[in-house]
N, C-alpha and C positions, 0 to 999 in steps of 0.2 A: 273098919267094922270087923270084928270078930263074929264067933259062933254063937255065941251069948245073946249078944247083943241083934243080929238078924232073928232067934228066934223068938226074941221077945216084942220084936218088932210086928212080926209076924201074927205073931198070937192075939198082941195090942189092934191090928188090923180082922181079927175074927177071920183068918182066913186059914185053910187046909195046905199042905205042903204042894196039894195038887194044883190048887185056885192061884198061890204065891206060881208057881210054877209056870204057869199058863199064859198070867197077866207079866213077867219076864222073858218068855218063849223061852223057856227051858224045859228042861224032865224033874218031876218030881225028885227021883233019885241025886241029880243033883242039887237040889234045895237040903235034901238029908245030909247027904255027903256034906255040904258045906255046915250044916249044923250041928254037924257031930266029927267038925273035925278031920273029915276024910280026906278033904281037898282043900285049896287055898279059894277063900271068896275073891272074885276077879275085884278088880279097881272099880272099874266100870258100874258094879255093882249098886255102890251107895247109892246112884244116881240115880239109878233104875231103878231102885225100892222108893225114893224118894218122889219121883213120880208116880209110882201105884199108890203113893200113901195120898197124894195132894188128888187125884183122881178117885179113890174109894171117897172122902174128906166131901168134896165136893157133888158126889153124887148120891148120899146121904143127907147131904143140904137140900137138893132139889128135891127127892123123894120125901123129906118133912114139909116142903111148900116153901122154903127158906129162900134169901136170895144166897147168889154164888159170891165169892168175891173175887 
């Protein structure tokens, strides 16, 4: 994953650098850092967004009355 691509990930998730931050236990600062190029996004990373995306995903279902899957 590049810088690009985590912040449009991001943004596609309605969410603040702070909230991204939070739901990763990290610092906001380093969400910037990696989005602007400052630092290298760890490995580990994709996997980690990838789970806040399928948990945001899912708790969006339940709050419309939907079932989960």
């Amino acid at each position: 994953m590049d810088a690009k691509e985590l912040l449009k990930r991001r943004e596609a998730l309605g969410m603040s650098r702070d909230e991204l931050a939070k739901a990763l236990h990290t610092t906001s600062v380093s969400v910037w850092r990696w989005e602007n190029e400052q630092r290298s996004i760890p490995a580990h990373l994709t996997l980690a967004l990838e789970t806040v995306e399928r948990t945001r995903k899912g708790s969006k279902t339940a709050k419309k009355g939907g079932k989960k899957n």
